[in-house]
N, C-alpha and C positions, 0 to 999 in steps of 0.2 A: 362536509362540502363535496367530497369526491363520489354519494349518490347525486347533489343535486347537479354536479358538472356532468355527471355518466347522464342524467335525464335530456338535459337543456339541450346536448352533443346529439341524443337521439330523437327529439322533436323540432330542432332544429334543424336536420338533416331532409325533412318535408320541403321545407320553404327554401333550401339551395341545393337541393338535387332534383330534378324535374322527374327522375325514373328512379324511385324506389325500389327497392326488389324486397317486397316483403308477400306472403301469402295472405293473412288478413289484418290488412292497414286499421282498421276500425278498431275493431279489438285492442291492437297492440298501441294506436292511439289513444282511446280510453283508458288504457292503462299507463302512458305516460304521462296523462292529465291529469289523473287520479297521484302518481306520483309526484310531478311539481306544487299539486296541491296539499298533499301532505308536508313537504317538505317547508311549503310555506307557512303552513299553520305550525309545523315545530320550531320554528327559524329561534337560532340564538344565537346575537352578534354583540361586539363591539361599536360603540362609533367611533368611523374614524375622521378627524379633524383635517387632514391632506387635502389640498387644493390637488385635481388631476385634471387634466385634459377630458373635454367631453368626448363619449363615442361616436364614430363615425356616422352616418347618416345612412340605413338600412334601408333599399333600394325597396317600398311597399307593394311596387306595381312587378318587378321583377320574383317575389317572394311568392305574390299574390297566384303567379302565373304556374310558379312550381306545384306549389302547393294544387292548382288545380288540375298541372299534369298528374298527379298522385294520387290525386280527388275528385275525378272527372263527375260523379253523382254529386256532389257539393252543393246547394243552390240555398236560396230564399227560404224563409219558413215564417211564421207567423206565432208570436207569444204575446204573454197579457203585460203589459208597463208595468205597474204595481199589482202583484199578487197579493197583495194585503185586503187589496181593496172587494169589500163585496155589495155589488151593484149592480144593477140590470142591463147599464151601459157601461160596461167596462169596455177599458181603450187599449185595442190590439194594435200590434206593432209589427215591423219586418224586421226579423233579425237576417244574417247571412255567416253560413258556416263556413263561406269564403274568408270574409269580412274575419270573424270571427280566430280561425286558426291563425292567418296572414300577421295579426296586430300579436297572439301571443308568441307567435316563432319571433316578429320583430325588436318585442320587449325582451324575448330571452337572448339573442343574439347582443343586445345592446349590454346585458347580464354577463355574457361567455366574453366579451370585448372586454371587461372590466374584470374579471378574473383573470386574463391574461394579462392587463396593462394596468392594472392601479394594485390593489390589494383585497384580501379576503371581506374585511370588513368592511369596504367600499362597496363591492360588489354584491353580498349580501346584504346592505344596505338599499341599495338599487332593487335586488330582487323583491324587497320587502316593499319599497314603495311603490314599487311600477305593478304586481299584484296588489296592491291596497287602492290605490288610486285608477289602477286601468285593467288590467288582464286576467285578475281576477273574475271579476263578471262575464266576459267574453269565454273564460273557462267554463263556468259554470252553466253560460248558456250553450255551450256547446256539448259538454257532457250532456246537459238533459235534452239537446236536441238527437246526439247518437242513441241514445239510451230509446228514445220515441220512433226513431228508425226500426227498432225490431219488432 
């Protein structure tokens, strides 16, 4: 647990610090995406049965803003809904790497909240379903939109 607390500590650090001081954000971002997603795909927890207090409520528009202090090139981009599908009118979509980084810095904060105030296996429990259910996908569309970047 103390890679995926060292990851969550330094991708989260985006979305509440507006000035970054790194030399290449991108890079070192793909690389801590690539890490929470590994991390997710080895996860092995307990459950735990504990009633806890829910976490705080992660301010999206104040997140959204850092992050784009950090990420000033950030914008729209356009990918296929179902890549499954092969069809002459296939239905493109708008994603946003705003959008995008904003919801996983906010799900892993709600992650780094619960590692400080409930327990390991609550919180690893959290991480597993909040990537199963939501930030997984916004990962994965954002890796393949840096990745299209070069």
């Amino acid at each position: 647990m103390s890679e995926l607390r060292k990851l969550i500590d330094q991708i989260t650090e985006f979305g509440i610090n507006p000035k970054v001081e790194l030399t290449d954000k991108i890079n070192f971002l793909k690389k801590l995406l690539v890490g929470v997603y590994s991390e997710f795909l080895d996860l092995v927890f307990e459950f735990d049965r504990m009633d806890y207090n829910e976490e705080p409520n992660f301010d999206y528009n104040e997140i959204r803003r850092n992050i784009k202090s950090n990420f000033p090139d950030f914008d729209l981009y356009s990918m296929v809904l179902d890549s499954n599908k092969m069809e002459p009118n296939i239905e493109i979509v708008c994603g946003d790497e705003l959008d995008d980084l904003t919801d996983i810095v906010k799900d892993l904060l709600a992650v780094k909240w619960r590692m400080d105030n409930t327990s390991k296996n609550d919180a690893l429990w959290h991480f597993e379903f909040l990537m199963r259910t939501h930030s997984e996908q916004h990962l994965v569309d954002l890796l393949k939109r840096l990745k299209e970047r070069n």
